[in-house]
C-alpha positions as CSV (number, residue, x, y, z in Angstrom):
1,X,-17.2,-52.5,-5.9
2,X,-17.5,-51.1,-2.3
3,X,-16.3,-53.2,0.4
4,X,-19.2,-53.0,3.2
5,X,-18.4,-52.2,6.6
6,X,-19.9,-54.8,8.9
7,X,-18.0,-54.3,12.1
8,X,-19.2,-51.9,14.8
9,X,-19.5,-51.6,17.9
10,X,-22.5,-49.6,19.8
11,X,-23.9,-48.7,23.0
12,X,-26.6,-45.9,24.0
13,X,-28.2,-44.1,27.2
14,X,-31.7,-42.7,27.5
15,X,-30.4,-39.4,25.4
16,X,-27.7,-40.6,23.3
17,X,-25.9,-43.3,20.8
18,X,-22.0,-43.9,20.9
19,X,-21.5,-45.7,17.4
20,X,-17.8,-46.6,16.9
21,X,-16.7,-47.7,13.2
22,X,-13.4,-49.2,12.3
23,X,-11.4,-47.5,8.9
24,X,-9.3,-50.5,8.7
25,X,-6.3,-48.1,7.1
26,X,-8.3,-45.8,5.3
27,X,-8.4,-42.2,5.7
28,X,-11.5,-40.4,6.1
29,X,-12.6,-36.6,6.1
30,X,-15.7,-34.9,7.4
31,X,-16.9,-34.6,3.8
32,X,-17.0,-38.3,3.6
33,X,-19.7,-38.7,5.6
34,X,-23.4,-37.7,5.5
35,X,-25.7,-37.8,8.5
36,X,-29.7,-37.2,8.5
37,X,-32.5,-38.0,11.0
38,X,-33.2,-41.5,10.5
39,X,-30.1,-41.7,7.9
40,X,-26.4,-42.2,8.2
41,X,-23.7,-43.0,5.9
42,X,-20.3,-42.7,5.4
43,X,-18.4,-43.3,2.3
44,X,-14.6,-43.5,2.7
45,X,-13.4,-45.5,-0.3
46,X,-13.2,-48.9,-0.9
47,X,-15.3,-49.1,2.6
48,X,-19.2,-47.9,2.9
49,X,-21.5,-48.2,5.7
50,X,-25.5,-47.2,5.5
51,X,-28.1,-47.4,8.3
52,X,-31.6,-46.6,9.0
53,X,-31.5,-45.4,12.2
54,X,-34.2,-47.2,14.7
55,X,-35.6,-43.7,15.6
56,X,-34.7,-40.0,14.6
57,X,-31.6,-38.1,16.1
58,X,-30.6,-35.1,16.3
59,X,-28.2,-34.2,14.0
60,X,-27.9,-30.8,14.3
61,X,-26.4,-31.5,17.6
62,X,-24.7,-34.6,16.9
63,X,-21.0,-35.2,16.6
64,X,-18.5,-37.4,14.5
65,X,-14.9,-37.4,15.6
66,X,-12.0,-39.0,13.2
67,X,-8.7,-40.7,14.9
68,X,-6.5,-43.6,15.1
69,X,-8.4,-45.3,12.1
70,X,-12.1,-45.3,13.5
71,X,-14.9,-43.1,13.5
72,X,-16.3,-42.2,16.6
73,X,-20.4,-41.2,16.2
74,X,-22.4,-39.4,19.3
75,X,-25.8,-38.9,17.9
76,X,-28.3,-37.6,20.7
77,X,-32.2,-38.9,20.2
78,X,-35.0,-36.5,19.7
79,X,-36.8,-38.6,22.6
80,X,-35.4,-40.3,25.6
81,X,-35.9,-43.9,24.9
82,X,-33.9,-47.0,24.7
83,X,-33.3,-48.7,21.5
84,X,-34.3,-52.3,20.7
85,X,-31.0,-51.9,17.9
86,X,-28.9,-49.9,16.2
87,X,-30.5,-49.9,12.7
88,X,-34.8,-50.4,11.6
89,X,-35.2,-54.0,11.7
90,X,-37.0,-55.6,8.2
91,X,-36.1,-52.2,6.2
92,X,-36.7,-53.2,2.7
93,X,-35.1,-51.4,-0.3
94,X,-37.9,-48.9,-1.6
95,X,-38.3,-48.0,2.4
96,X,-34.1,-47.3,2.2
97,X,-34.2,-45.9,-0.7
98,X,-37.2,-43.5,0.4
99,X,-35.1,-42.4,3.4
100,X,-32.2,-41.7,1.4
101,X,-33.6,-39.2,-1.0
102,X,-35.9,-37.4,1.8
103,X,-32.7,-37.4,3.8
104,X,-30.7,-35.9,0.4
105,X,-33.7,-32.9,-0.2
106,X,-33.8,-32.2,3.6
107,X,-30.1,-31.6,3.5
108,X,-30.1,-29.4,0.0
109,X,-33.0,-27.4,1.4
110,X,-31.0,-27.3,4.3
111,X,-27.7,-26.1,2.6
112,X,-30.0,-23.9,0.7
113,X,-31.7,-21.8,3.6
114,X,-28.2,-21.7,5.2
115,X,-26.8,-19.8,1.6
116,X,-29.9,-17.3,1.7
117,X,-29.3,-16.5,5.6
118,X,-25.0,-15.8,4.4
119,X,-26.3,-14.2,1.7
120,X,-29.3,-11.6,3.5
121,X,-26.3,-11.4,6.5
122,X,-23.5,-10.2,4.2
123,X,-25.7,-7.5,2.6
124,X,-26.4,-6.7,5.9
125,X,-23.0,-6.1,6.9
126,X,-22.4,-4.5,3.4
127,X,-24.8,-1.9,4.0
128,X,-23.8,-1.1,7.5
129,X,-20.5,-0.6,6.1
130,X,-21.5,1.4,3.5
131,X,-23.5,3.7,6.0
132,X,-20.7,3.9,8.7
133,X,-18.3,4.9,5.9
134,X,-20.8,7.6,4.5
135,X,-21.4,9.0,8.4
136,X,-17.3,8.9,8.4
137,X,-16.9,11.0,5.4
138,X,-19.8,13.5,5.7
139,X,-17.9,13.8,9.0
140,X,-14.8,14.9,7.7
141,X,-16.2,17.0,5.2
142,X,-17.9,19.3,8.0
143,X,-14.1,19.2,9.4
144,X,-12.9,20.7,6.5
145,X,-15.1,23.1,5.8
146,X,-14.9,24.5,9.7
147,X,-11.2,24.2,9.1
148,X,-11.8,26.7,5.8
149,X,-13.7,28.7,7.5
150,X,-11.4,29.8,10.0
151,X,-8.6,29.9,7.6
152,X,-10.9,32.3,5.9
153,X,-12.0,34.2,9.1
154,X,-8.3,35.0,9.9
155,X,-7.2,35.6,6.7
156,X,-10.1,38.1,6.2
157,X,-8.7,40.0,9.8
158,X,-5.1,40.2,9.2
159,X,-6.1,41.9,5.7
160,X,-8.5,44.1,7.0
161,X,-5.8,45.2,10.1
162,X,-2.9,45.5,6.7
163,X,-5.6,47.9,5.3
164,X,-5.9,49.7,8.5
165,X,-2.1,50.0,8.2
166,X,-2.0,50.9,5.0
167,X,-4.3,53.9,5.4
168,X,-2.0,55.2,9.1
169,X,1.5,55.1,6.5
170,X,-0.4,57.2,3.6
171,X,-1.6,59.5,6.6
172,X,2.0,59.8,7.6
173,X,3.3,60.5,4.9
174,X,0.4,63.4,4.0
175,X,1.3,64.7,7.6
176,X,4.8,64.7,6.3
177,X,4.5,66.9,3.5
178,X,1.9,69.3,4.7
179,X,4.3,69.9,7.6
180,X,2.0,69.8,10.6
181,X,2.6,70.1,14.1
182,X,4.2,66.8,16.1
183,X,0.9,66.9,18.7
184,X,-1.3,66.1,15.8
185,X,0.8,62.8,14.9
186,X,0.9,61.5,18.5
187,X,-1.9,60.2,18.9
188,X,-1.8,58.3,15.2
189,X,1.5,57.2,16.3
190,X,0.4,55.6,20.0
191,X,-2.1,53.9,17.9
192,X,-0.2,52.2,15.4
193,X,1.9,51.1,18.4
194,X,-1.1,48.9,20.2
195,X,-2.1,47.1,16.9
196,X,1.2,46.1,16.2
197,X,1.6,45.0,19.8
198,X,-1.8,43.2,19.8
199,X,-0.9,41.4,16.3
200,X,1.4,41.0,13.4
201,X,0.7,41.2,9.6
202,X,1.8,38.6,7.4
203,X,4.9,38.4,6.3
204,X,6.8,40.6,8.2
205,X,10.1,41.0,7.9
206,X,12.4,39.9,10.9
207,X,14.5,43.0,11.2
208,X,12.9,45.5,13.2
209,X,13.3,49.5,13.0
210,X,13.1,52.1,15.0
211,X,13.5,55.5,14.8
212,X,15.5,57.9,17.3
213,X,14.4,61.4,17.6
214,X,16.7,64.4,17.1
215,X,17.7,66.4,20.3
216,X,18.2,70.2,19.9
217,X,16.1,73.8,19.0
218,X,15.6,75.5,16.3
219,X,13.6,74.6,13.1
220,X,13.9,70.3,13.5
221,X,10.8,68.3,13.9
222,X,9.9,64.7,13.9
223,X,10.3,64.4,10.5
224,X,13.3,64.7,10.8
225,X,14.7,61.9,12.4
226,X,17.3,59.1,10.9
227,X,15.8,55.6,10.5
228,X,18.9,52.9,11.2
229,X,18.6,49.3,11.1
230,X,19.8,47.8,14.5
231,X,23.6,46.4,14.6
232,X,23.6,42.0,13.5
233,X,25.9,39.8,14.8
234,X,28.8,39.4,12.1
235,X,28.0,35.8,10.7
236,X,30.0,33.0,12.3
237,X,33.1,31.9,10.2
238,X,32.8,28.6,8.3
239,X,34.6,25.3,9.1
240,X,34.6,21.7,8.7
241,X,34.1,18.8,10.7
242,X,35.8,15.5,9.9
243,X,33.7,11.9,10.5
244,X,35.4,9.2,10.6
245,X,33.2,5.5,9.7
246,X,34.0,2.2,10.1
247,X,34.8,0.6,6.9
248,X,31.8,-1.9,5.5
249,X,31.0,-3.7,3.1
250,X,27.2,-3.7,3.3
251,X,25.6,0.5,3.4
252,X,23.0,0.3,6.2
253,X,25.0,1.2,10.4
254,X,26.7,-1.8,12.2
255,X,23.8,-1.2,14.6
256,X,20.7,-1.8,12.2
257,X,22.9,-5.0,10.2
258,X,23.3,-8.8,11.2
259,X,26.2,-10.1,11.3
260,X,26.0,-13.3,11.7
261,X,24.0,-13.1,8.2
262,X,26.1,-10.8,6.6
263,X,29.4,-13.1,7.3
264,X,27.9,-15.9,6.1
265,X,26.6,-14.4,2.4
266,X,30.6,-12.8,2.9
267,X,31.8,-16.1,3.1
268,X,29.4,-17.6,-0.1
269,X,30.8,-14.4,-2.1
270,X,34.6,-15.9,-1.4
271,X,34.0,-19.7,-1.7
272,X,31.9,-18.8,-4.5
273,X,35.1,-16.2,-6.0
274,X,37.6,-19.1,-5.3
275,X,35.8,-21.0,-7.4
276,X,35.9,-19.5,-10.3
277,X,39.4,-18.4,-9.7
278,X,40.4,-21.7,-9.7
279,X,38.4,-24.6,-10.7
280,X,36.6,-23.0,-13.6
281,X,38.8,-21.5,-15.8
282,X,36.2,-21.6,-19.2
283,X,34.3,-19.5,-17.4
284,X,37.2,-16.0,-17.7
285,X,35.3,-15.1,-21.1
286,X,31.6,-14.9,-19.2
287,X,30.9,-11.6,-17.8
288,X,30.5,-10.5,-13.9
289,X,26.6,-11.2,-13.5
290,X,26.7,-14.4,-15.2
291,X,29.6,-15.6,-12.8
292,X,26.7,-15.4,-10.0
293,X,24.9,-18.9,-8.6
294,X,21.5,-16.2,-7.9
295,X,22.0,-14.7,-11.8
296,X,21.8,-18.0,-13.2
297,X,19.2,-19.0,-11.2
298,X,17.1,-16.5,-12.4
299,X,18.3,-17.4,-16.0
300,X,16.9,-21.1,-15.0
301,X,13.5,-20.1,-13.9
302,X,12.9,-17.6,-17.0
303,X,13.9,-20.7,-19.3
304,X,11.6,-22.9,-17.6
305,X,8.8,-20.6,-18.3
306,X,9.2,-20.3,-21.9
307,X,9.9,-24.5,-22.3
308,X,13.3,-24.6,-22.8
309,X,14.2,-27.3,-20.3
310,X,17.5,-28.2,-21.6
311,X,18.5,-24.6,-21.2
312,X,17.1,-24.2,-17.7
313,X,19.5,-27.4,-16.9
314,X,22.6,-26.1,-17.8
315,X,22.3,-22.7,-16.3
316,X,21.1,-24.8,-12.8
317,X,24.3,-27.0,-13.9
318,X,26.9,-23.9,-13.9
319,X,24.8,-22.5,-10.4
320,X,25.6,-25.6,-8.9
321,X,29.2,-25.4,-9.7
322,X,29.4,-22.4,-8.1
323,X,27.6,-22.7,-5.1
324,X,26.9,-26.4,-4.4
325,X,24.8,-25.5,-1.3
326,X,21.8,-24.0,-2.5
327,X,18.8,-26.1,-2.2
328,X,16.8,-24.4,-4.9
329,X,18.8,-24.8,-7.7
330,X,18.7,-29.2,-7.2
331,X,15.0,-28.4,-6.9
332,X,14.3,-26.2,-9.8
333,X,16.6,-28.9,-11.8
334,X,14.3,-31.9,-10.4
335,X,11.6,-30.0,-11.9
336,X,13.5,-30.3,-15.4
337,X,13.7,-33.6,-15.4
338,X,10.6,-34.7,-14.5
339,X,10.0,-32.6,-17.9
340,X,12.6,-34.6,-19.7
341,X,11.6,-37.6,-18.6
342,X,15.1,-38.3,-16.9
343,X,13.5,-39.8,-13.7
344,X,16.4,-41.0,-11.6
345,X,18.3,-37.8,-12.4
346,X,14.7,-35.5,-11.1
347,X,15.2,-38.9,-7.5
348,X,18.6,-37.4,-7.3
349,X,18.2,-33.8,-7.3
350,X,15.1,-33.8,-5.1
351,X,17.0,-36.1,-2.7
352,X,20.1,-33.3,-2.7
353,X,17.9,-30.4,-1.8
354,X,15.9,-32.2,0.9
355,X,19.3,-32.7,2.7
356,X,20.4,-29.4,2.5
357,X,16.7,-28.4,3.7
358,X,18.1,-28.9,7.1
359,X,16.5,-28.4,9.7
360,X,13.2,-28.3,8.7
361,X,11.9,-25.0,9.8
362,X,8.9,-22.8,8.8
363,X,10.6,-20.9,5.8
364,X,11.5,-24.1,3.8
365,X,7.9,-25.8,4.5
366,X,7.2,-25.0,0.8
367,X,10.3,-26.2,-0.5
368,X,10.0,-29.3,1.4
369,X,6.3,-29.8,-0.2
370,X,7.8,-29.5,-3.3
371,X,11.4,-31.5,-2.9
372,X,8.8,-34.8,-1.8
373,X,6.4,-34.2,-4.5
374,X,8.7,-34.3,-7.2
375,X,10.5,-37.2,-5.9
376,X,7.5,-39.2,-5.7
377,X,6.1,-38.4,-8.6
378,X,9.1,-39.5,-10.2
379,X,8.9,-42.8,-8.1
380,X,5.5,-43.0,-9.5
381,X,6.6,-42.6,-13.1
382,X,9.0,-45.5,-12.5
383,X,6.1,-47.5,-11.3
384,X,7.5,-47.5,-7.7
385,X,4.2,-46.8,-6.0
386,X,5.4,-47.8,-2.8
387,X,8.3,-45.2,-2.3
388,X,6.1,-42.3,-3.8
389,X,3.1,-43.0,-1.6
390,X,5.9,-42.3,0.9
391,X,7.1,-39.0,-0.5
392,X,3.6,-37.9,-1.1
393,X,2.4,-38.7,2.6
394,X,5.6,-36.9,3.6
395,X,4.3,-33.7,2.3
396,X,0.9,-34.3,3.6
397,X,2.4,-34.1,6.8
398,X,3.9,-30.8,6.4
399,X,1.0,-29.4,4.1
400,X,-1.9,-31.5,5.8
401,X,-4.3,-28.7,4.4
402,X,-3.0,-29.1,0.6
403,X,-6.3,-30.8,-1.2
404,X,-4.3,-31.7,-5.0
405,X,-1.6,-34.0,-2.4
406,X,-4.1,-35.8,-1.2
407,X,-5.9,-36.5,-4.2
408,X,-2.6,-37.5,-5.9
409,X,-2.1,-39.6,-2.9
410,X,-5.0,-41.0,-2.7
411,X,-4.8,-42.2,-6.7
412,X,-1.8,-43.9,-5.2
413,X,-3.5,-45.9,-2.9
414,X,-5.6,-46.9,-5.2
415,X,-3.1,-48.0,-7.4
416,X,-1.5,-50.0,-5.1
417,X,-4.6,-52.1,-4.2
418,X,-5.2,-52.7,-8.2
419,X,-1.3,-53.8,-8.2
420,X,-2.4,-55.8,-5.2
421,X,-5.1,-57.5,-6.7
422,X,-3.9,-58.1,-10.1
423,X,-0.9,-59.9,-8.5
């Protein structure tokens, strides 16, 4: 049965009513409560409160704010007017019950509309994206193609000008072996020279030639002159340079690493090593990876998936031998025993790792949830409703956003109230 809330306090000006409503401990969302024209009502469990409002509001414009266990309403009239009260005095039940479902439709068609407008908006947006993208690809297409055709264009000269060459080195060499005079070659020679000062073909080769004409009389010509490749540098001799590095354990530069990170793991590997040298002597027949705390974690987790909790346990068992200060492996075991029905053991575990989730920061919000969560709901299994409602508003208030924590939470509550009662 609801519990009717009959406390409140109002008070109103020509445009607006200040309605202030009193949780008494409950906790109320903005789902919780529903607001029409004429109709309010808001629905936070056990409490419920339902008016008909003496004249319609705007509630479009009007607010609700939720704080310090009340519920602050500021609902602005349609007309300037002062009330003669809060609710429609001598409202009988079909009138209410009128109002409610007119105020219920309004709201659906409402809800509806606002679904078609998202809806028509997003395609909207979908085909403007859809355009923008085509103008951005029909755009670089026309790049590439400009791009081609210059890559053609200049291909296309420097084979025509290798032709051109082609056809002055075959007239040489007909020059050659006809024997003609050196006045007819001149000017085929002065030629070649501008193209090949204007441009270069591809792939030329880097040495250069040239040739050195013949001094004397007699029979010689130009055809007779000795082509030699100019003089190189003699290559430089080889040698090798010794670096010296700082030895490290860890491959990236001293000047990209952390140390302050990289000493500690450094220190976990030893502590971790002296272990095992001396504490744990049944563990010499076990090999190198499965002497590792993160190793048998892993093991844990992969046992856990397939439903061997027992399993999981005593690889989190040996991991916790080894390195006693990870925080996971107490968590990862609570979660065992909460599967095995070994309830104080899961308390235990999840009350190890929350002290070793110290300080809370950012990076361990999750395992926080999680260490609080499993603790109460072991709490809750024992039928200690009291000390899990305490774990499980704990983790609200790191995850206040986390809807499954406050539905557990709120079962809870409601749990408590029928222990209450029944007592």
């Amino acid at each position: 049965m609801p519990v009717w809330l009959r406390e409140h306090s109002w008070r109103q000006t020509l445009a607006a009513v200040y309605l202030s409503l009193p949780l008494r401990g409950a906790r109320a969302t903005p789902a919780n409560i529903f607001c029409s024209e004429q109709y309010l009502k808001v629905s936070v469990p056990p409490f419920l409160f339902e008016a008909i409002l003496y004249a319609p509001i705007d509630d479009a414009n009007s607010t609700a704010k939720i704080g310090n266990g009340n519920i602050f309403f500021t609902l602005y009239k349609k007309e300037p007017a002062m009330w003669d009260s809060l609710t429609l005095a001598n409202a009988g039940k079909e009138k209410l019950q009128y109002l409610r479902e007119n105020a219920v439709l309004k709201a659906q068609e409402k809800a509806k509309e606002e679904t078609e407008a998202k809806k028509i908006t997003k395609q909207e947006h979908k085909k403007y994206a859809l355009e923008a993208t085509m103008r951005l690809e029909e755009a670089e297409r026309k790049r590439i193609e400009h791009l081609k055709e210059q890559e053609r264009q200049k291909i296309a000269k420097e084979l025509e000008f290798w032709k051109n060459q082609q056809k002055d080195a075959d007239k040489y060499k007909s020059i050659q072996k006809k024997g003609e005079l050196p006045q007819e070659i001149e000017p085929l020679k002065e030629r070649k020279n501008e193209k090949m000062n204007k441009t270069r073909i591809p792939n030329e080769e880097t040495s250069k030639i040239r040739l050195k004409s013949t001094k004397g009389h007699g029979s010689r010509s130009i055809f007779s002159q000795n082509l030699k490749e100019e003089q190189l540098p003699a290559p430089r001799a080889a040698a090798t340079i010794k670096v010296n590095f700082t030895p490290r354990v860890f491959p990236t530069a001293l000047r990209e690493s952390c140390i302050a990170e990289e000493e500690e793991w450094l220190h976990k590997q030893a502590e971790a090593r002296r272990i095992i040298n001396s504490d744990l002597s049944e563990l010499e027949d076990l090999k190198e990876e499965e002497k590792n705390p993160d190793w048998l974690k892993d093991k844990g987790n992969k046992m856990f998936v397939m439903g061997n909790y027992l399993g999981a346990v005593n690889a989190y068992n040996l991991a916790v031998r080894l390195n006693g200060k990870l925080p996971l492996l107490y968590l990862n075991r609570a979660a065992c025993h909460l599967q095995l029905r070994n309830l104080h053991k899961a308390i235990e575990d999840s009350s190890k790792a929350l002290e070793l989730l110290t300080p809370p920061v950012p990076d361990n919000e999750d395992a926080r949830v999680k260490a609080h969560v499993r603790r109460g709901t072991a709490f809750c299994q024992l039928e200690l409703y009291t000390e899990g409602l305490q774990d499980y508003e704990a983790a609200l208030k790191i995850d206040p956003k986390n809807k499954n924590i406050e539905k557990d939470a709120e079962k809870i509550r409601h749990l408590i109230q029928e222990t209450m009662q029944s007592s």
